[in-house]
C-alpha positions, 0 to 999 in steps of 0.5 A, a space after each residue: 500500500 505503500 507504494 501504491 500511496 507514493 505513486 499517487 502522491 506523485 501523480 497528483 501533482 503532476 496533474 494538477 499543474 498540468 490542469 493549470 497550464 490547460 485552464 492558463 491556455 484556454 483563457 489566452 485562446 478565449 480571450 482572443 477569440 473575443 474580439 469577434 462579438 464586434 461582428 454581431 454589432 457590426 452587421 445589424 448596424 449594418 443591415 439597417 444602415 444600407 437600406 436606408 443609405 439606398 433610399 436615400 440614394 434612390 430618392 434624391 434629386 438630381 443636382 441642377 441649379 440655376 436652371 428653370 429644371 432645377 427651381 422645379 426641383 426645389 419647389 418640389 422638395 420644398 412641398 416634400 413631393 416624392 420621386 413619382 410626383 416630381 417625375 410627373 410634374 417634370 413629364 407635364 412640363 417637358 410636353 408642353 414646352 414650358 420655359 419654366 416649370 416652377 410656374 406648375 406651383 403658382 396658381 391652381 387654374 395654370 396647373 389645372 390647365 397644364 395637366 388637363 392639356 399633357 392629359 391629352 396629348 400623353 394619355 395619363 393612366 388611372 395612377 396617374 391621374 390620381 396622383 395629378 388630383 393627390 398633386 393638386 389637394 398638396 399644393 393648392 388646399 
C-alpha cells in the first residue's frame, strides 16, 4: 500500500499543474477569440444602415441649379413631393414646352390647365391621374 500511496502522491501533482497550464491556455485562446462579438454589432448596424443609405440614394434629386429644371426641383422638395410626383410634374412640363416649370406651383387654374392639356396629348393612366388630383389637394388646399 505503500507504494501504491507514493505513486499517487506523485501523480497528483503532476496533474494538477498540468490542469493549470490547460485552464492558463484556454483563457489566452478565449480571450482572443473575443474580439469577434464586434461582428454581431457590426452587421445589424449594418443591415439597417444600407437600406436606408439606398433610399436615400434612390430618392434624391438630381443636382441642377440655376436652371428653370432645377427651381422645379426645389419647389418640389420644398412641398416634400416624392420621386413619382416630381417625375410627373417634370413629364407635364417637358410636353408642353414650358420655359419654366416652377410656374406648375403658382396658381391652381395654370396647373389645372397644364395637366388637363399633357392629359391629352400623353394619355395619363388611372395612377396617374390620381396622383395629378393627390398633386393638386398638396399644393393648392
Amino acid at each position: 500500500m505503500n507504494i501504491t500511496n507514493s505513486l499517487t502522491s506523485l501523480s497528483f501533482p503532476l496533474a494538477e499543474t498540468h490542469l493549470a497550464e490547460v485552464t492558463q491556455q484556454y483563457r489566452e485562446d478565449t480571450s482572443i477569440v473575443d474580439t469577434s462579438i464586434w461582428w454581431f454589432m457590426l452587421i445589424p448596424v449594418a443591415a439597417i444602415a444600407i437600406p436606408i443609405f439606398l433610399h436615400w440614394f434612390v430618392n434624391r434629386t438630381p443636382a441642377i441649379v440655376n436652371t428653370p429644371l432645377g427651381m422645379l426641383h426645389e419647389l418640389c422638395k420644398v412641398h416634400r413631393l416624392n420621386k413619382r410626383e416630381r417625375l410627373l410634374l417634370e413629364s407635364v412640363a417637358e410636353e408642353l414646352g414650358m420655359q419654366q416649370p416652377a410656374v406648375l406651383f403658382a396658381e391652381a387654374k395654370i396647373f389645372t390647365d397644364a395637366t388637363e392639356q399633357a392629359s391629352g396629348k400623353m394619355g395619363f393612366d388611372q395612377k396617374q391621374k390620381t396622383t395629378i388630383a393627390i398633386l393638386k389637394r398638396k399644393l393648392f388646399s
